[in-house]
C-alpha positions as CSV (number, residue, x, y, z in Angstrom):
1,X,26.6,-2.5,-9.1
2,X,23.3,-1.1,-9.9
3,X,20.1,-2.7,-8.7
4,X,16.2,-2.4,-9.6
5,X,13.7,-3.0,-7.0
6,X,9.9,-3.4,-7.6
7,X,7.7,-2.4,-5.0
8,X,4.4,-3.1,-5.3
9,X,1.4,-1.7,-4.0
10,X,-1.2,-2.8,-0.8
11,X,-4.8,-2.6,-0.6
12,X,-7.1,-3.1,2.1
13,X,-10.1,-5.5,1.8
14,X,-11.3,-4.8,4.9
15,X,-10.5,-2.3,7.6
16,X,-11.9,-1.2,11.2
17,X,-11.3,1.2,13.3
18,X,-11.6,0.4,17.3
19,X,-10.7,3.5,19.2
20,X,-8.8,6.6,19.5
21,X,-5.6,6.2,21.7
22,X,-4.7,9.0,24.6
23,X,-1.6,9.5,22.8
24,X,-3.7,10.8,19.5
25,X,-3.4,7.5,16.8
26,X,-5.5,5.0,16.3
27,X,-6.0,1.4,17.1
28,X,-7.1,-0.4,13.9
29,X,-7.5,-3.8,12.7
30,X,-7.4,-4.5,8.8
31,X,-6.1,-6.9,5.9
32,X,-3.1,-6.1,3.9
33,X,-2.9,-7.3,0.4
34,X,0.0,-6.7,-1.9
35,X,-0.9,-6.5,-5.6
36,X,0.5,-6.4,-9.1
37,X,0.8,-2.3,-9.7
38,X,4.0,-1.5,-9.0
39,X,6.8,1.4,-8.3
40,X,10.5,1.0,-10.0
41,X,13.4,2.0,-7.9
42,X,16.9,1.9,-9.7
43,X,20.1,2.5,-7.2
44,X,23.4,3.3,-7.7
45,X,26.1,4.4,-5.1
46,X,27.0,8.0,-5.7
47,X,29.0,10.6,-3.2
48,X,25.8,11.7,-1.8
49,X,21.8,10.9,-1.4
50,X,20.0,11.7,-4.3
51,X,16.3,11.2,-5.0
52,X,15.3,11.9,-9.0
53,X,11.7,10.6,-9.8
54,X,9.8,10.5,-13.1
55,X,6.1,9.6,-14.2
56,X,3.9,10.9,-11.5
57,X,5.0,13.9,-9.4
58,X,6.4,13.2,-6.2
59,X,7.4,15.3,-3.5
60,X,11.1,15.6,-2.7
61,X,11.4,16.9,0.7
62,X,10.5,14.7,3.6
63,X,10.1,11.8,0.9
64,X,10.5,8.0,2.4
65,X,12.8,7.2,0.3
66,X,15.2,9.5,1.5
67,X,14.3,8.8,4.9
68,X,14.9,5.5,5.0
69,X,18.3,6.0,3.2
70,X,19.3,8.2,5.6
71,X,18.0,6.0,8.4
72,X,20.1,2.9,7.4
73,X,23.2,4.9,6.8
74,X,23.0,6.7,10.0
75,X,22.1,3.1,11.9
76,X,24.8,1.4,10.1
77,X,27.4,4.4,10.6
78,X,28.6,4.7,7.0
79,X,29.1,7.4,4.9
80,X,28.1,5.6,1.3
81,X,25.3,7.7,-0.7
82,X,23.3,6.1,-3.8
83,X,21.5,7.9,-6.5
84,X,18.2,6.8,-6.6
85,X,15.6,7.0,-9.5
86,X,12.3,6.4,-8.6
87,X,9.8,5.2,-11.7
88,X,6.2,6.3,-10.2
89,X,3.1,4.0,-11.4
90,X,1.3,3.9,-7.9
91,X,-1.4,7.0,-7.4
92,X,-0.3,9.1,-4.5
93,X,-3.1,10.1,-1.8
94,X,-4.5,6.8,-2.6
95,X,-4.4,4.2,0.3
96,X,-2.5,2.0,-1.9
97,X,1.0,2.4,0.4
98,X,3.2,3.8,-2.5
99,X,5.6,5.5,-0.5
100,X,5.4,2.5,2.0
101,X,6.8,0.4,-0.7
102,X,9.2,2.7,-1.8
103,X,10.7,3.2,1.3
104,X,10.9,-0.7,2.1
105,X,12.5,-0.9,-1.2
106,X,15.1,1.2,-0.2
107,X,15.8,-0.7,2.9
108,X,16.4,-3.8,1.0
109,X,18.6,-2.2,-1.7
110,X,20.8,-0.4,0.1
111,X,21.6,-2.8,2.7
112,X,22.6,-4.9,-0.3
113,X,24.3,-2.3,-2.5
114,X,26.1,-0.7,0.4
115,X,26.7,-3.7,1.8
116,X,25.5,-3.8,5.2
117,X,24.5,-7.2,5.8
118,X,21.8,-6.0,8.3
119,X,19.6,-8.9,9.3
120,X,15.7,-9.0,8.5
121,X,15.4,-7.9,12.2
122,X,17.0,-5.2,11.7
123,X,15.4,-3.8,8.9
124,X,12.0,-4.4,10.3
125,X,12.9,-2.5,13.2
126,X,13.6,0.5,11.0
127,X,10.8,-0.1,8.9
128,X,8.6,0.6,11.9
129,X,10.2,3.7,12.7
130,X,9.2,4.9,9.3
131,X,5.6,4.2,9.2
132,X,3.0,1.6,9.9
133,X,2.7,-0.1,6.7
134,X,7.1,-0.3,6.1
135,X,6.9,-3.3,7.5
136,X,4.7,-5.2,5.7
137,X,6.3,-3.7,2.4
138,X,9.5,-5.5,3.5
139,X,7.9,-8.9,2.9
140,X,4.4,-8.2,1.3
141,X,2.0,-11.4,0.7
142,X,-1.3,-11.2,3.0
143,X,-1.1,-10.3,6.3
144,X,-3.8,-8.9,9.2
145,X,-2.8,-6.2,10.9
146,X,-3.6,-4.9,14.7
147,X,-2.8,-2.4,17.1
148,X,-1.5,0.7,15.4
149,X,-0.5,-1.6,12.2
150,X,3.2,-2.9,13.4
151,X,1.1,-5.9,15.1
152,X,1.7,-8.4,11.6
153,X,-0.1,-11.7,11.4
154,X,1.2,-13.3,7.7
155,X,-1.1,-16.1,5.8
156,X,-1.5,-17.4,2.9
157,X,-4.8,-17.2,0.9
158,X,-6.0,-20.0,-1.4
159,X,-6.8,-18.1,-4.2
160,X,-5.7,-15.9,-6.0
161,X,-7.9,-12.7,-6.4
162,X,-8.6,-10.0,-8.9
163,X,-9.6,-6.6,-8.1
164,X,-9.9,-3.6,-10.0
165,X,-8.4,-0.1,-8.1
166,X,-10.3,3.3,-9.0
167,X,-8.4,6.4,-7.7
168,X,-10.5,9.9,-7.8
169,X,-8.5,12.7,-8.8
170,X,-8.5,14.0,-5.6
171,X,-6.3,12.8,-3.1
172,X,-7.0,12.0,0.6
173,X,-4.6,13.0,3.8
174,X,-4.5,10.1,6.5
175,X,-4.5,12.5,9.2
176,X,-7.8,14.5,7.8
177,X,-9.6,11.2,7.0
178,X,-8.9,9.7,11.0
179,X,-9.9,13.5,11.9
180,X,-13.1,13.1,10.9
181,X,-13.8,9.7,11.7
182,X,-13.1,10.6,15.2
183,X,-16.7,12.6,14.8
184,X,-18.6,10.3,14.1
185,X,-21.7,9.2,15.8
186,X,-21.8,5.3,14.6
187,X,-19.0,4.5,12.6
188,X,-19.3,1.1,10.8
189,X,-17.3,-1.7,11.7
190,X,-16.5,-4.4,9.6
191,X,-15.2,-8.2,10.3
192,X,-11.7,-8.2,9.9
193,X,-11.3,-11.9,11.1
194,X,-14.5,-13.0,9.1
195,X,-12.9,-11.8,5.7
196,X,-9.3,-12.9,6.9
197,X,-11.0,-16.3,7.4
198,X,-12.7,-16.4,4.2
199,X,-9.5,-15.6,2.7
200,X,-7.6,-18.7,4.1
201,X,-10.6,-20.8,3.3
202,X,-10.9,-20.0,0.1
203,X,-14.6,-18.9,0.3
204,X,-15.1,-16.2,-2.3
205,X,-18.9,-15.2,-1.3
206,X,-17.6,-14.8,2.4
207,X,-14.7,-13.0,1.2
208,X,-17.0,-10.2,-0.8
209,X,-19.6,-9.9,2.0
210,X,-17.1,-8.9,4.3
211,X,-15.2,-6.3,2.2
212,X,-15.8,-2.7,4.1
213,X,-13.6,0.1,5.2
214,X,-14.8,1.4,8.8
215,X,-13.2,5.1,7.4
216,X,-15.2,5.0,4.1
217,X,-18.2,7.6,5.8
218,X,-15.2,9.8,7.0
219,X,-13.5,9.9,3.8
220,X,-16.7,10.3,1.5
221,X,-17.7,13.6,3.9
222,X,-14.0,14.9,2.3
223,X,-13.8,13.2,-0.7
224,X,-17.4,12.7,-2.8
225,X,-15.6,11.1,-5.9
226,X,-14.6,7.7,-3.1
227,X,-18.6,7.3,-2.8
228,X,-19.1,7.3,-7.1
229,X,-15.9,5.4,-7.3
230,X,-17.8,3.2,-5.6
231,X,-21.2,3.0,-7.4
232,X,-18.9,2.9,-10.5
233,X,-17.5,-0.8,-9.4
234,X,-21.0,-2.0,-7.7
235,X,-22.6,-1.0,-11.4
236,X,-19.5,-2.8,-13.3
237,X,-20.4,-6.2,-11.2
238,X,-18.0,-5.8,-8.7
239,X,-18.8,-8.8,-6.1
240,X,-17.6,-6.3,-3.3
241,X,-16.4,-2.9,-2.5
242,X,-14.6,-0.7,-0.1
243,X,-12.3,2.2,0.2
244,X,-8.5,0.6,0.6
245,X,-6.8,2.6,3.7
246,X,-7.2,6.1,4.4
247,X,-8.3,6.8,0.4
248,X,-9.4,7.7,-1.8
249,X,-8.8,5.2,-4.0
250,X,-11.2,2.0,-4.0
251,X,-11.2,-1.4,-4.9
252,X,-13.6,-4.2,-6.3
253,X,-13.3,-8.1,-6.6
254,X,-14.5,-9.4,-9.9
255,X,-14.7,-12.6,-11.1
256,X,-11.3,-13.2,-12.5
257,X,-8.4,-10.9,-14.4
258,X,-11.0,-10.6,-18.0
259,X,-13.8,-9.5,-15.8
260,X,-11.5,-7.1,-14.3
261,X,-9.7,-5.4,-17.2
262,X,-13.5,-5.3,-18.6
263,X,-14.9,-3.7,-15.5
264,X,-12.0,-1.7,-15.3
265,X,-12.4,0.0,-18.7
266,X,-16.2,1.1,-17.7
267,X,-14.7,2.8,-14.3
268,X,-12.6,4.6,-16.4
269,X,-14.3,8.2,-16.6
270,X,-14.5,8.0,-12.6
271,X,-11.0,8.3,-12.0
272,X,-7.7,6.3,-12.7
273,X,-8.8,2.6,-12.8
274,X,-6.5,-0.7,-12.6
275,X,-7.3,-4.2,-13.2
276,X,-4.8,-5.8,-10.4
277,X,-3.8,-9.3,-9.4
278,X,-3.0,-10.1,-5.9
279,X,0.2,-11.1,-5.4
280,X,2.7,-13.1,-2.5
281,X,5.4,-11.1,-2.4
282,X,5.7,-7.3,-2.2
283,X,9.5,-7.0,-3.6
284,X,11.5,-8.0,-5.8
285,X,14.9,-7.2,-6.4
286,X,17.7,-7.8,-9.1
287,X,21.1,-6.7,-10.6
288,X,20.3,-4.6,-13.6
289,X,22.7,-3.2,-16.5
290,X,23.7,0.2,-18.3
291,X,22.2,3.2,-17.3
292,X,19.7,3.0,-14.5
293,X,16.1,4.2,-16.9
């Protein structure tokens, strides 16, 4: 049996940060929203763990991928491998949760190639031993997120939304970017709940007025291109702005998908730029035949 998965990126509409923690993270509260960019995964068991990517460079060791292969098979005690070929759309560095979704991916896959039979529970657990976002990658939609991002809270929107992403060709490390915030004087803080209500209530003005990123200051002080990604989508129409995650790329909501792909086209010389759909799942998952790519 071979398998493809699609895993498709998050973005964050809105995102605060309330305090620094004694044991060194951070306690945030932010929106989750997966979109249509997406990663392709193709699996197939093999003797050993394998991880072969293509498109965009990706760092082998300590990869996600492999981490969570090698965190199911040790959890389930077997001794299966897979060869994995990972298809790389999603800008790395970006805030968007590539690796996230990859590694949630990987969870679902193997349990069913291998298969485990390990229950949801199970796999969220081990999500959340991989990283803060894993979890939400396993199911994907719209969720808010509290505490140190584990703390899930799943809705559904009434619209659907369309956003353009513009990635800066520099990158952004999560650790640098909470760094820094931890230095500032007055860092912003926006209204998670107001934007998570506008969401479910459909109210689109609401919704833009209370796009923000509590890390964007932090991250512009280490990344100038997030602030004239920015300007770029303000001066294309975007309805609102903000950094998604940790950076550096940024996202605007436009007026529908033609508005997007137009606005997306003038953002173009800023960095990578998108024109992205959200979306209510963040996997999908089929049987696929012949050679995996």
């Amino acid at each position: 049996m071979r398998l493809l998965a699609r895993a498709y990126a998050k973005v964050n509409p809105c995102l605060d940060v309330l305090a620094k923690k004694e044991d060194g993270y951070h306690e945030i509260d932010y929106i989750l929203q997966s979109i249509s960019l997406f990663d392709e995964l193709f699996f197939e068991e093999a003797a050993g763990l394998s991880l072969e990517p293509e498109g965009r460079r990706v760092p082998i060791e300590g990869n996600l991928v492999l981490r969570a292969a090698a965190l199911l098979r040790g959890e389930a005690g077997t001794k299966k491998g897979a060869r994995i070929r990972l298809r790389k759309q999603i800008p790395i560095e970006a805030g968007l949760g590539g690796g996230s979704a990859d590694a949630a991916a990987a969870l679902c896959a193997l349990n069913l190639l291998w298969g485990l039979k390990l229950p949801p529970a199970a796999l969220h657990e081990l999500a959340a031993r991989l990283g803060a976002d894993v979890p939400f990658c396993l199911r994907g939609g719209t969720a808010r997120a509290r505490g140190i991002g584990t703390d899930l809270e799943f809705f559904t929107p009434r619209e659907e939304l369309s956003f353009v992403l513009v990635k800066p060709k520099e990158g952004l490390l999560t650790k640098a970017v909470f760094a820094a915030w931890d230095g500032l004087r007055n860092p912003r803080h926006p209204m998670v709940g107001r934007a998570r209500n506008a969401l479910i209530e459909g109210d689109f003005e609401a919704f833009a007025g209370a796009m923000g990123n509590g890390l964007e200051e932090a991250a512009q002080g280490l990344c100038p291109g997030v602030g004239r990604a920015l300007l770029a989508l303000r001066k294309a129409g975007a309805r609102g702005a903000a950094m998604s995650g940790s950076g550096s790329a940024v996202l605007g909501l436009f007026d529908g998908q033609a508005e997007a792909e137009r606005a997306a086209a003038l953002c173009g010389d800023v960095g990578e730029s998108f024109a992205v759909q959200t979306r209510a799942r963040g996997l999908e998952i089929e049987e696929c035949e012949g050679e995996s790519g």
